[in-house]
C-alpha positions, 0 to 999 in steps of 0.5 A: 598449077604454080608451086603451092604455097604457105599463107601467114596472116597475123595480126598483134600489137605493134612494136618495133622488129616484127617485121624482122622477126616474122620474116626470120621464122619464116627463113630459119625453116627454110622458106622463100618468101615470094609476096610480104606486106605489112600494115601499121594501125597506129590508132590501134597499136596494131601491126598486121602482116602477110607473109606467103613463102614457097612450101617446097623446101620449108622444113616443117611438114604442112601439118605442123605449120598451123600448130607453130604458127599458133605458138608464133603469134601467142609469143606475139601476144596476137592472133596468127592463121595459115593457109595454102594456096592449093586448097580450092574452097567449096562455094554456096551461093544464094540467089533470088531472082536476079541472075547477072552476078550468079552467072558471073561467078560460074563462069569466072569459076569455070574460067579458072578466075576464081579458085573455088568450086560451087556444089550448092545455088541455093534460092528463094525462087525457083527461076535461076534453076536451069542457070545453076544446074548447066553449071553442075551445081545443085539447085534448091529452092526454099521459098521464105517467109516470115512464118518460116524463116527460121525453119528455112535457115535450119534447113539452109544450115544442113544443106551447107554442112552436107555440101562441105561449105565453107563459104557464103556468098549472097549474089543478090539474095534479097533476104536478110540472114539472122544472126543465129544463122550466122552464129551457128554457120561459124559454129559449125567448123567450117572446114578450112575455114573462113579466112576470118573467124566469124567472116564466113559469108559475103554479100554484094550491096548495090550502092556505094556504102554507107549511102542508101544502105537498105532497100532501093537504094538506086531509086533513092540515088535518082531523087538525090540527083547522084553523079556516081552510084556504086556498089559495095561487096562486105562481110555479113554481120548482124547489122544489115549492109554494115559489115567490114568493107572488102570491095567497092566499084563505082561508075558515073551518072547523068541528069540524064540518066532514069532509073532503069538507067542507074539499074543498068549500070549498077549491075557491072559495077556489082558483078566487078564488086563482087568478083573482086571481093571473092577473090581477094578473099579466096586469095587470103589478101583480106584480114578483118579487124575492129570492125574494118578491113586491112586488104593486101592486094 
């Protein structure tokens, strides 16, 4: 394992000598930094900053980082966070029936390429069971309907506090999650939390957003004669496929291609999507605001 490291996210109105004066609290308590990037939004007035530095030598003790960092950026007049690179996040994915993208993040899980760990596949349908428990996850099945959504996601919740979850990642779950379940999972004080208030769940869309949002939207692609479909990995929010953008991949198509076709191919382009999107996450490379995201990849 590479030393552990110190990660600072802040976000705060722009204005000139922040870089400076970031950059500088990190090295009057003696940290090296190894990676910093900066972003203006000049449309905002905003600055956003990642600044990772070596944890071995830094002269505050890890606890106490969290408490300066939150005094850093209320003299910034912004938003500030910290994590470490050590921490290995515990992982829920909730699935349906398709399997591709499941299987790829337990296996890039199990491969190292994902530092996170799955304890729970949760599933609307019982199919992906064998697939999830060969992987030691714990596999339950919560068929869905719209007389017991609510009682489903009540029991969804609890599952996720009994597992330690701090994240969500909906691998092809063909169900819309309400926005009570995602007030309540944010609540509920995740630990470690989501890397961004209230960004505690991500999905994979099959279609390069904000084209086809919603259901089919391969189908839809093949009566518009598309020559490139994609696909979109985001942030939930109450808005169906409208929350902030992490990951997009693309790949091209033909007047010969069918509709199965476009299925076929859409399935690397959401499995790369994905993959991609959960670990810039993982990484703490992804900071969301006014609806969008800044990602320093």
């Amino acid at each position: 394992m590479p030393p552990a490291t110190a990660i600072l996210q802040v976000i705060c109105p722009d204005r000139p000598a922040l870089v400076s004066e970031l950059s500088g609290w990190v090295a009057a308590n003696g940290g090296n930094i190894r990676h910093a990037d900066h972003h203006t939004d000049a449309g905002a007035g905003l600055f956003l900053s990642r600044i990772e530095w070596q944890l071995e030598g830094f002269g505050l003790p890890r606890a106490a980082i969290a408490p300066a960092v939150g005094a850093l950026a209320e003299r910034l007049g912004g938003e500030g966070q910290v994590h470490f690179s050590d921490e290995v996040p515990r992982v829920a994915i909730f699935v349906s029936r398709q399997e591709h993208c499941l299987v790829d993040l337990l296996w890039r899980t199990r491969a190292g390429e994902l530092p996170m760990t799955v304890p729970l596949v949760v599933s609307n349908h019982p199919h992906l069971q064998a697939t999830a428990e060969s992987f030691g996850a714990t596999f339950v099945h919560l068929p869905v309907s719209a007389a017991t959504k609510a009682e489903v996601e009540t029991e969804q919740l609890r599952l996720l506090a009994d597992h330690g979850i701090e994240l969500v990642v909906l691998a092809k779950y063909m169900q819309v999650l309400s926005g009570d379940f995602l007030a309540r999972f944010d609540a509920a004080g995740r630990p470690g939390g989501s890397g961004a208030s209230g960004h505690g769940v991500i999905n994979i869309h099959h279609s390069f957003l904000p084209a086809f949002q919603g259901a089919q939207p391969y189908h839809r692609a093949w009566e518009r004669g598309v020559k490139l479909i994609g696909a979109t990995a985001h942030y939930v929010t109450e808005e169906l496929d409208a929350g902030p953008i992490i990951e997009q991949a693309t790949v091209h198509v033909s007047h010969r291609d069918e509709v199965d076709d476009l299925i076929r191919k859409g399935r690397d382009t959401e499995r790369l999507a994905l993959a991609r999107a959960l670990r810039l996450h993982l990484r703490r490379q992804v900071m969301v605001y006014r609806g969008r995201t800044a990602v320093f990849d």
